[in-house]
C-alpha positions as CSV (number, residue, x, y, z in Angstrom):
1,X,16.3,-8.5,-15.2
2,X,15.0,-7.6,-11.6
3,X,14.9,-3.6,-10.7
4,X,16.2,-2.7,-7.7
5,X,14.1,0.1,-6.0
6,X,15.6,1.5,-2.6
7,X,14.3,4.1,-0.2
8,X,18.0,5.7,-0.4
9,X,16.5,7.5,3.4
10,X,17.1,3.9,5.0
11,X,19.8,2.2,3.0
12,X,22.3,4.6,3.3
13,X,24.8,4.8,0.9
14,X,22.7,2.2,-0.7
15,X,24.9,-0.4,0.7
16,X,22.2,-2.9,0.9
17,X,21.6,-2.0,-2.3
18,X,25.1,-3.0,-3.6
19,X,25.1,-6.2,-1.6
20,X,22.0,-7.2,-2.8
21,X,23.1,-6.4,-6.7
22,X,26.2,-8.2,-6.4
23,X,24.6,-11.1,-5.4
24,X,22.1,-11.3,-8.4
25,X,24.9,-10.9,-10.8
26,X,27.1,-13.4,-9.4
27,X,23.9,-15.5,-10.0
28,X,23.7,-14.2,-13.7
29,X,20.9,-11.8,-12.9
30,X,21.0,-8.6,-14.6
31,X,20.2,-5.5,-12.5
32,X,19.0,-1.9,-12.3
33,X,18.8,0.7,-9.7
34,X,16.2,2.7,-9.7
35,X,15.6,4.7,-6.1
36,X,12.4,6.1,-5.1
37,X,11.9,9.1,-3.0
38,X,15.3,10.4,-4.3
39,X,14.1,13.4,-6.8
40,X,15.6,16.4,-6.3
41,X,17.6,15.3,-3.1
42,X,21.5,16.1,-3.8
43,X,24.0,14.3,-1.9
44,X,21.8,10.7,-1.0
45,X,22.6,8.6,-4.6
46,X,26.4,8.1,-4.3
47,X,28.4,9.0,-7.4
48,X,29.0,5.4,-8.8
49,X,25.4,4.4,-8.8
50,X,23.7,4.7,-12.6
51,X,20.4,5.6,-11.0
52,X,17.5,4.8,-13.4
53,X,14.1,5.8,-13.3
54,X,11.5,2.6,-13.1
55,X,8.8,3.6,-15.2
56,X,10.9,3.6,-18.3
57,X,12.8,0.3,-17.4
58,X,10.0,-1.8,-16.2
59,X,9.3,-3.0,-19.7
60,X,12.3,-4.4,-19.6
61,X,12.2,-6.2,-15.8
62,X,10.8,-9.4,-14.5
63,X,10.6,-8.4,-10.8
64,X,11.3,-5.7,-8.6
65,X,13.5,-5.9,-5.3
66,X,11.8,-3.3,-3.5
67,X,14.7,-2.1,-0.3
68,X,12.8,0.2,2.6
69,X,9.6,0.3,4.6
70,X,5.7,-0.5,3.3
71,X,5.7,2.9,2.1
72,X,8.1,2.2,-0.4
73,X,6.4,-0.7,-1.7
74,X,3.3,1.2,-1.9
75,X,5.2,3.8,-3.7
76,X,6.3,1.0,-6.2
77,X,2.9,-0.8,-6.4
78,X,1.1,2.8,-7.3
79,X,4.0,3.5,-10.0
80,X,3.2,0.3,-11.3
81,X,-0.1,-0.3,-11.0
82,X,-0.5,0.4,-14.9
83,X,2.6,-2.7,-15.3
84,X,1.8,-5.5,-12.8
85,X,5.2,-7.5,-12.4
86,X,6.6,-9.8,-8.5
87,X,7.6,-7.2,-5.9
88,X,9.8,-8.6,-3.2
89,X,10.2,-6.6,-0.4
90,X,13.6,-6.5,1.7
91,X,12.4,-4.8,5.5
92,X,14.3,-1.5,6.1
93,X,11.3,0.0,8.0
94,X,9.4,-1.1,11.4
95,X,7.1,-3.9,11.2
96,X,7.3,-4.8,7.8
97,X,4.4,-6.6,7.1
98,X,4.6,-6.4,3.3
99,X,8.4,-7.5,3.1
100,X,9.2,-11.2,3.0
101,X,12.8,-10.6,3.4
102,X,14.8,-9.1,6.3
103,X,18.5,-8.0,5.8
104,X,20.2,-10.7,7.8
105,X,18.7,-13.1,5.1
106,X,19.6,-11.0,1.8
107,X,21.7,-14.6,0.9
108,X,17.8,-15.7,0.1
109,X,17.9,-13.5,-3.1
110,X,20.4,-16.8,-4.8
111,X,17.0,-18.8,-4.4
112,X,15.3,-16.1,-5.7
113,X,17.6,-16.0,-9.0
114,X,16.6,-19.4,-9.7
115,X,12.8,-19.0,-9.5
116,X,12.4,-20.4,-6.0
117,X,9.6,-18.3,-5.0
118,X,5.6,-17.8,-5.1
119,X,3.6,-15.1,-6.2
120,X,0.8,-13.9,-4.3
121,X,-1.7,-11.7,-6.2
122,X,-3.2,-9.1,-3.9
123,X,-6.2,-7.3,-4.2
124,X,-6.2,-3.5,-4.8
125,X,-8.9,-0.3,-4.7
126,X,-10.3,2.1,-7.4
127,X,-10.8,5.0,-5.4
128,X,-12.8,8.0,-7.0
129,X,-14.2,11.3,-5.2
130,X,-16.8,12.5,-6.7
131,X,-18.5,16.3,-6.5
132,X,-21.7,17.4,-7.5
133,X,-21.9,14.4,-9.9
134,X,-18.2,14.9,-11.2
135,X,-15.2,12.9,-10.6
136,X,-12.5,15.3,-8.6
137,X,-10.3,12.9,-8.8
138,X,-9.5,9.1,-8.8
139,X,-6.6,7.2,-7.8
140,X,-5.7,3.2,-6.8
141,X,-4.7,1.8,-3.8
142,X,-3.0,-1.3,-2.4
143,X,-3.7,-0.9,1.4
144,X,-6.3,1.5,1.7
145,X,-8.4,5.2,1.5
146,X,-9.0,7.4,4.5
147,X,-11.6,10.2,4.9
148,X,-9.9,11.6,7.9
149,X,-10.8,15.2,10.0
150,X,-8.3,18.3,10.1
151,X,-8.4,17.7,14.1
152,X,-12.2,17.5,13.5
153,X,-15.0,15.5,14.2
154,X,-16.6,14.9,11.2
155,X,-20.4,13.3,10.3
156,X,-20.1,10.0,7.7
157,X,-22.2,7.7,6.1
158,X,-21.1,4.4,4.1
159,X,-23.3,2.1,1.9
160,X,-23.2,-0.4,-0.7
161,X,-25.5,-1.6,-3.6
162,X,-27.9,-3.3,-0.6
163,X,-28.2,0.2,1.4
164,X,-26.8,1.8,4.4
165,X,-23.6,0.2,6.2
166,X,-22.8,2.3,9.3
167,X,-23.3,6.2,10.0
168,X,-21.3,8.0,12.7
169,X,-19.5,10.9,13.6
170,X,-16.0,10.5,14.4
171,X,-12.5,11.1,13.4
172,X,-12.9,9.8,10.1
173,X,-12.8,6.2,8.4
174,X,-11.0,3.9,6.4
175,X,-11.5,1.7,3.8
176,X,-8.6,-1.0,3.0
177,X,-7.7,-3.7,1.3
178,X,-6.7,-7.4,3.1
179,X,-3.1,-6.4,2.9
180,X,-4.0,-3.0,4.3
181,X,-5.9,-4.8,7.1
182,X,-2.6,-5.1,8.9
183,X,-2.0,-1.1,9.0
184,X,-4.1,1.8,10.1
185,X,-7.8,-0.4,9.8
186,X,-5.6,-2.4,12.6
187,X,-5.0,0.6,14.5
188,X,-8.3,1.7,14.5
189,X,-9.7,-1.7,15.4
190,X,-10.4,-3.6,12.5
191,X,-9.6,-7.1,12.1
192,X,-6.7,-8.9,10.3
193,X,-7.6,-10.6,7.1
194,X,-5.2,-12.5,4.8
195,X,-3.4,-10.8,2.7
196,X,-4.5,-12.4,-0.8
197,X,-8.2,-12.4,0.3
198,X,-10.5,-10.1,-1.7
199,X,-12.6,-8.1,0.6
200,X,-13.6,-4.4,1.6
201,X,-12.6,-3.7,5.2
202,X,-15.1,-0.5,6.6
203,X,-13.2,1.0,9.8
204,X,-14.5,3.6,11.6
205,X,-11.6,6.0,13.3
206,X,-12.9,7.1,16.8
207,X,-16.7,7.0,16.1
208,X,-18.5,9.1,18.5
209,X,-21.2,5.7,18.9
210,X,-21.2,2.7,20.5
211,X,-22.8,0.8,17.4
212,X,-19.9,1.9,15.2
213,X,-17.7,-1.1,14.3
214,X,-15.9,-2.4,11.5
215,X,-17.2,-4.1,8.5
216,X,-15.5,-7.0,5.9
217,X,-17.9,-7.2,2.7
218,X,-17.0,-9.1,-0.5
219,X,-14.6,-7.6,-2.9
220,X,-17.3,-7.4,-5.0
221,X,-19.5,-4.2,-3.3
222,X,-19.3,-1.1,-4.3
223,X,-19.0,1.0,-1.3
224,X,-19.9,5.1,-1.2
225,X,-19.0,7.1,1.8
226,X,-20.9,10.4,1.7
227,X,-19.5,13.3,4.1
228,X,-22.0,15.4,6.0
229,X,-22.5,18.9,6.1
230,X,-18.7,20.1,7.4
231,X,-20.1,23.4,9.1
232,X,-17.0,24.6,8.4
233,X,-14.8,22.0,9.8
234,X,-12.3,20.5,7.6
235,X,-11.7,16.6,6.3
236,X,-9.0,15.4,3.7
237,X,-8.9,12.1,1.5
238,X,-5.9,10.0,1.7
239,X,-4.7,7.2,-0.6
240,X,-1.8,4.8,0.4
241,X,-1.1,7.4,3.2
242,X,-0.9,10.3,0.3
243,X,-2.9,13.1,0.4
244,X,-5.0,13.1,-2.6
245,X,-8.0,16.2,-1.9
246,X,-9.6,18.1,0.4
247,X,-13.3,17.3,1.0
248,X,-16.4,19.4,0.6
249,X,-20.0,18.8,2.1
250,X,-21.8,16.3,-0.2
251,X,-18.7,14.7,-1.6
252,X,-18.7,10.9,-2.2
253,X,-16.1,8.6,-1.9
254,X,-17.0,5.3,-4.0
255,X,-14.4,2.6,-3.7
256,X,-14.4,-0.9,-5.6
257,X,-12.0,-3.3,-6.3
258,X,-9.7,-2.5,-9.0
259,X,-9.3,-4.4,-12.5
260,X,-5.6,-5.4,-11.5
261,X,-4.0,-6.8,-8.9
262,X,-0.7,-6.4,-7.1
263,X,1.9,-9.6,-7.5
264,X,4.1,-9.9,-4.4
265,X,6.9,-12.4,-4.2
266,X,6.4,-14.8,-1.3
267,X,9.8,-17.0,0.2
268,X,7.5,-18.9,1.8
269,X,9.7,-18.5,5.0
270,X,6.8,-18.3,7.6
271,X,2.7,-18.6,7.1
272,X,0.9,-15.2,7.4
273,X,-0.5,-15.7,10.6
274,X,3.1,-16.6,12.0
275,X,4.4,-13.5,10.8
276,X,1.8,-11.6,12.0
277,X,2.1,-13.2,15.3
278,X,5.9,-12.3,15.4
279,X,5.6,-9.1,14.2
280,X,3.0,-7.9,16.9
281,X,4.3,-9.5,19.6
């Protein structure tokens, strides 16, 4: 059974959605629909959907068909981070980098009925703040955490188990994964890295320091990110590009690399680098 999770913001009328269903069953595929970023919103399901909610039918599922932008496959990938299972991503959104599929291809989802696809296991974060000694809170993320000023600059520090990284003051900084490396890191200057790599990308946002560049360590450091003294200023932590806390003086951010992976169904329709290239051009 594949679960079908659309943004129901861009696939209006979930028409996509029903093309894309229709198609699996033809092929013998059984289905479910289960929409994210729908709760609470009257009028965007139709009335002849059966909307179902994924967490309880993912037992049940082999893959999930993920319709809309990144951020619904990062919403998807955090809901099932607990439940690892293929997420193939049909492009609804901008650049798409995590999709393989586009909507003028959706015919591609036959192949995909019949196994003809890869899976490529992608690294993910533990991310934890921690106060005065005590976890605040902790979350996981596929592309990447961001200590990031109200409007502020702000003074950071990152280091590992072999000592100090980088210290600057600056906007804020990020810390993602190699399928996050294609997403804010990139905007902030930080280099593209595979996507089923395993490393820690370190990107400073605006530093106030000509020294201040970005970092790739081994997935295997332990990185801590300690904010300065905020003199009042204000910073925020964000996770996937979710707001997850509001920082304090002192507070640490550790982030290692998770336990589990993300599994993301690959087409094999063009290499990484020559979607990148496409994508960016």
């Amino acid at each position: 059974m594949i679960a079908i999770c659309p943004n129901p913001f861009r696939d209006t009328g979930l028409e996509i959605t029903k093309k894309a269903a229709a198609l699996l069953e033809a092929e013998g595929v059984n289905t479910v629909i289960c929409p994210v970023f729908s709760e609470g919103e009257s009028g965007v399901i139709p009335m002849d959907i059966d909307e179902r909610v994924l967490e309880d039918e993912a037992a049940r599922c082999d893959m999930v068909l993920v319709i809309g932008g990144d951020g619904t496959i990062l919403e998807v990938a955090r809901r099932l981070h607990h439940q690892p299972m293929p997420i193939l991503g049909l492009n609804l959104g901008t650049k798409g980098f995590m999709s393989t599929l586009e909507p003028e291809r959706i015919d591609l989802l036959k192949k995909v009925a019949h196994g003809g696809y890869a899976v490529s296991r992608r690294m993910m974060l533990k991310v934890r703040l921690i106060r005065d000694g005590v976890t605040v809170c902790s979350h996981f993320a596929l592309n990447d955490a961001v200590i990031h000023g109200y409007g502020d600059c702000i003074r950071l520090s990152a280091a590992c188990e072999s000592g100090k990284i980088t210290s600057f003051s600056g906007d804020g900084i990020i810390l993602a994964t190699p399928t996050g490396s294609t997403g804010y890191s990139m905007s902030a200057g930080g280099p593209i890295v595979e996507p089923d790599a395993q490393n820690i990308i370190i990107s400073p946002i605006c530093p106030h320091a000509i020294g201040a560049r970005s970092f790739v360590l081994s997935g295997n450091r332990v990185v801590k990110v300690t904010a300065g003294h905020l003199r009042g200023r204000r910073a925020y932590l964000s996770v996937d590009g979710k707001w997850a806390a509001d920082l304090s003086g002192g507070d640490v951010l550790e982030v290692s690399r998770a336990e589990h992976e993300t599994l993301m169904v690959d087409l094999e329709l063009k290499s990484f680098f020559e979607a990148a290239y496409d994508k960016l051009s």
